[in-house]
C-alpha positions as CSV (number, residue, x, y, z in Angstrom):
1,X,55.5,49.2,4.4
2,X,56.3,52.8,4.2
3,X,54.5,55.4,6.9
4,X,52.6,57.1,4.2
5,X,50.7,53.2,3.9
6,X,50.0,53.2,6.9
7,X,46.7,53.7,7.6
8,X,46.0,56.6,10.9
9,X,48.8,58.1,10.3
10,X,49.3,62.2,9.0
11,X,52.6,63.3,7.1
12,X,51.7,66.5,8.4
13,X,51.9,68.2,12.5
14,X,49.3,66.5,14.1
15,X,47.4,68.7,16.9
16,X,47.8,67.2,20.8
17,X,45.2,64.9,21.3
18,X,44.4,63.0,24.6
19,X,43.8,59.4,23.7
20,X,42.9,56.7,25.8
21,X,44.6,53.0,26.5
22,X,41.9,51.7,24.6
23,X,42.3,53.9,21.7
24,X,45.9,53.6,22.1
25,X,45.7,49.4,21.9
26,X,43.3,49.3,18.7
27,X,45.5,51.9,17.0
28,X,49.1,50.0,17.7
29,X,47.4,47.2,16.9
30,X,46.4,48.1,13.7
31,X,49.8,49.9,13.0
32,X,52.0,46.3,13.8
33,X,49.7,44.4,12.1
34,X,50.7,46.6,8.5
35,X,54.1,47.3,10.0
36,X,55.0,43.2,10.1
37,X,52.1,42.0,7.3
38,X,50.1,40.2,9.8
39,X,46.1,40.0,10.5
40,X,45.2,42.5,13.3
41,X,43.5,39.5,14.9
42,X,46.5,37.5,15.2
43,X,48.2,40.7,17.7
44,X,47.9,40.1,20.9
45,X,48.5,43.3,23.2
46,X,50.2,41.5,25.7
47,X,53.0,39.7,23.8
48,X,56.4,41.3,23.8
49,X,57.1,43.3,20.2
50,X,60.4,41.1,20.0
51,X,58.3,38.0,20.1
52,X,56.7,39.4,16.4
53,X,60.0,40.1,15.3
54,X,59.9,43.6,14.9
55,X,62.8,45.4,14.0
56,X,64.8,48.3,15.4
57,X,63.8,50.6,12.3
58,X,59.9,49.0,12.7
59,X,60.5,50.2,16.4
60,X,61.4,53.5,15.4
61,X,58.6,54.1,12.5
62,X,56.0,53.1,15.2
63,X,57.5,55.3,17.7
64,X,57.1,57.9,14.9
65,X,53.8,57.8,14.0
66,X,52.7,57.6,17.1
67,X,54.2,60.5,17.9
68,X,52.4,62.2,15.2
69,X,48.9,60.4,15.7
70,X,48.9,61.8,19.3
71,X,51.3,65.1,18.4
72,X,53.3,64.8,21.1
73,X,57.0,64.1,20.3
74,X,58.3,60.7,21.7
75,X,61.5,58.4,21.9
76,X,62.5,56.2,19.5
77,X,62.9,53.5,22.3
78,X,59.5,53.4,23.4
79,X,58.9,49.7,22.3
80,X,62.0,48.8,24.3
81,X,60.7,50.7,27.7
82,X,57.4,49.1,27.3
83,X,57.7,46.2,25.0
84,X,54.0,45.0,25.1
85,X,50.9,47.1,23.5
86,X,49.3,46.9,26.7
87,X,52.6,48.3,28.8
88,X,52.9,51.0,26.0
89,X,49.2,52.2,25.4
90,X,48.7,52.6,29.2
91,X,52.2,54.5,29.5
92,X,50.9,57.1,26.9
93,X,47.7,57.3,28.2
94,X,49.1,58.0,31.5
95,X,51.2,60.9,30.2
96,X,51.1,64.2,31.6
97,X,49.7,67.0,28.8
98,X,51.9,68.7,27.4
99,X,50.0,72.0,27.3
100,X,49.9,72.9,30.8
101,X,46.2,71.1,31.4
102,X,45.5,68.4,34.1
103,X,44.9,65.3,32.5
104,X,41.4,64.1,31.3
105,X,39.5,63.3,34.5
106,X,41.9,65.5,36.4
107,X,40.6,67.6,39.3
């Protein structure tokens, strides 16, 4: 499945958006499950990407549009570093703005 299938995702600059890890889990579950043709129900968030078989070009396309989903530009590794959902949704939603602002919550 090609990115522009994917549903969520933007061809286009996508502004900076603060998500959180829940948001983040639902959305890269939904994004494996029409990456690897799978039911979203069948994805656990705590089982390693390898265990689904997911490629190195998979890897990369998901790093890619979630790059875009939260416009914020991101490694291509990213399911290697945290290879769970759950590792990787709470990484991102950890992440430091990239504008200068204090996170969400932030005083």
């Amino acid at each position: 499945m090609s990115r522009e299938q994917i549903p969520g995702t933007t061809n286009g600059a996508a502004s900076r958006k603060e998500r959180s890890a829940e948001e983040l889990r639902a959305w890269l579950v939904d994004q494996l499950a029409a990456l690897l043709a799978v039911d979203a129900a069948a994805v656990d968030v705590d089982k390693p990407f390898t265990d689904y078989g997911l490629s190195s070009a998979e890897a990369v396309i998901l790093a890619g549009d979630l790059g875009k989903w939260i416009g914020r530009s991101l490694p291509p590794t990213l399911a290697w570093d945290f290879p769970t959902i759950a590792d990787l949704a709470e990484h991102i939603a950890c992440m430091a703005p990239t504008n200068g602002s204090p996170p969400p919550g932030a005083a």
